[in-house]
C-alpha positions as CSV (number, residue, x, y, z in Angstrom):
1,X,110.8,85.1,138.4
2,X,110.3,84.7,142.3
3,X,106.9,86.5,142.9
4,X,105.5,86.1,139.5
5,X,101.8,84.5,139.3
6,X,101.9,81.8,137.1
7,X,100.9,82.2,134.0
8,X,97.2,81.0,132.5
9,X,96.6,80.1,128.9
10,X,95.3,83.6,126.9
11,X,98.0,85.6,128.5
12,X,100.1,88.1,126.6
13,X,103.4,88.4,128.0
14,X,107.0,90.0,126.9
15,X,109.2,87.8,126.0
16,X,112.4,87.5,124.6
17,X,111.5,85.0,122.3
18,X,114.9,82.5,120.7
19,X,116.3,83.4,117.8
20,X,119.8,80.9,117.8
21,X,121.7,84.1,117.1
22,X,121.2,86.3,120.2
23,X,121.5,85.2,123.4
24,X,118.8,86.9,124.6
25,X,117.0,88.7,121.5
26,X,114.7,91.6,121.7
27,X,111.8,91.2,124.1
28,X,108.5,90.9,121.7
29,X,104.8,90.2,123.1
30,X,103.9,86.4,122.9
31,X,100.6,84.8,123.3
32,X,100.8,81.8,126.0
33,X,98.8,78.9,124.7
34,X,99.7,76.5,126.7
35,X,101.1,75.6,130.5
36,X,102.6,73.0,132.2
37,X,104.5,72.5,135.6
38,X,107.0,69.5,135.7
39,X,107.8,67.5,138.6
40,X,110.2,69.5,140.6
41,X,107.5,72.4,140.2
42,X,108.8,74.4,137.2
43,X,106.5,76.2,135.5
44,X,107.0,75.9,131.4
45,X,104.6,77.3,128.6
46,X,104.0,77.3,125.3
47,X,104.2,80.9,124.1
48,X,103.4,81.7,120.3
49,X,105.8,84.8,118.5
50,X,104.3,88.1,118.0
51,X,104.9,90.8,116.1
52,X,104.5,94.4,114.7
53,X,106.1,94.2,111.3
54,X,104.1,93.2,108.0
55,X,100.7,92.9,110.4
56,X,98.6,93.8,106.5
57,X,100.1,90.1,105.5
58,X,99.2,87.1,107.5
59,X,99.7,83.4,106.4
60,X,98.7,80.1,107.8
61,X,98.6,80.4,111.4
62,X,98.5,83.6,111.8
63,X,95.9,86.2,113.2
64,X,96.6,90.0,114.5
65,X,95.1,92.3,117.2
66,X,94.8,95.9,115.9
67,X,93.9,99.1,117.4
68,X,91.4,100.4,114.6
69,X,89.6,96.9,114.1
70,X,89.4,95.1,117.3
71,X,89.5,98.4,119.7
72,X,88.4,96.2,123.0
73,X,91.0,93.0,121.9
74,X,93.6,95.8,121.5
75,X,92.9,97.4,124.8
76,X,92.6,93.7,126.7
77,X,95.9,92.4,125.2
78,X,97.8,95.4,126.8
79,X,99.8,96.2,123.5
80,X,101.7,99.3,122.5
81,X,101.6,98.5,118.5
82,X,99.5,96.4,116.5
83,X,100.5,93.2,116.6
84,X,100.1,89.8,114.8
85,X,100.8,86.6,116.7
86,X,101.8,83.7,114.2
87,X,100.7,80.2,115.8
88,X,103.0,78.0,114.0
89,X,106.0,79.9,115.5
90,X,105.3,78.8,119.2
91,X,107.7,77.1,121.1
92,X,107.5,75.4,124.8
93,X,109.8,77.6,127.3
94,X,110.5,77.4,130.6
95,X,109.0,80.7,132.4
96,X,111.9,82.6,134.2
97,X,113.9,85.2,134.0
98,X,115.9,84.0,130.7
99,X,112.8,84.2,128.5
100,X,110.7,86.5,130.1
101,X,111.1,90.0,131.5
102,X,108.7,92.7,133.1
103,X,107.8,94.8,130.3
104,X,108.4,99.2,130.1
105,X,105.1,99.8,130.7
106,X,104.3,97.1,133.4
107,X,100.3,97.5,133.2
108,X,100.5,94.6,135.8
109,X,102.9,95.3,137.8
110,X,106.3,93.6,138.3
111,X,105.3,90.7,136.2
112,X,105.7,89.5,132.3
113,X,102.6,90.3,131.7
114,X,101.1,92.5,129.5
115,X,97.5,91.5,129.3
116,X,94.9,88.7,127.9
117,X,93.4,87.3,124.8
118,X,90.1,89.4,124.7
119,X,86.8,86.4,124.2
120,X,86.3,87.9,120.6
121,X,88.9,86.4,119.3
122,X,88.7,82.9,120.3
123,X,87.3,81.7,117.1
124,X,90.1,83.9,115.3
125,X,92.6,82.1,117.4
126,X,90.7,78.8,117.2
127,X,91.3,79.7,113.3
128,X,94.5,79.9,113.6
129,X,95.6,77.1,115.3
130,X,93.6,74.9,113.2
131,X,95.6,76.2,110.6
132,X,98.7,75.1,112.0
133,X,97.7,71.7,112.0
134,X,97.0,71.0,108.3
């Protein structure tokens, strides 16, 4: 993690998101929602699960980022499939090494990062979210 910029709400990152079976599961993209740094300076965030299977079928919580419908989101967000992110899968991690990882492609360099949350879909996330909490 030493050298990586911290990370801003809106950033898509690759992850290796939990799964309680693998210790460290397939990296994935997440969508960062939230950040926090605790008292001796550790940098945590809340980072929501993405991915590209069964994107035609979203529930509660859920929005996706496709190539053919939302061309400049797609191209923002740095993504190699589409993807959907699902909001009520988002957990609070700590952002280092275990979790996070520089992706193939590194569009940003030696960093997690993949990309950011285009502004035309704020109100899709904002959507989302509000979802979540119903």
């Amino acid at each position: 993690m030493r050298g990586w910029p911290e990370p801003t709400a809106g950033d898509i990152v690759w992850c290796h998101f939990p799964d309680h079976i693998h210790p460290k599961p397939k990296a994935r993209p997440g969508l960062i929602t939230s950040t926090k740094v605790d008292d001796e300076g550790k940098v945590f965030v809340v980072v929501a699960y993405g991915t590209s299977q069964k994107i035609n079928r979203l529930y509660s919580g859920e929005f996706r980022i496709t190539r053919q419908d939302q061309p400049a989101a797609y191209a923002h967000a740095g993504l190699s499939y589409d993807t959907k992110f699902d909001l009520s899968k988002a957990l609070e991690l700590p952002y280092n090494n275990d979790y996070f990882s520089v992706p193939p492609h590194a569009p940003h360099g030696q960093t997690p990062k993949l990309g950011t949350l285009h502004p035309s879909m704020v109100r899709v996330v904002a959507a989302a979210i509000a979802a979540t909490r119903q």
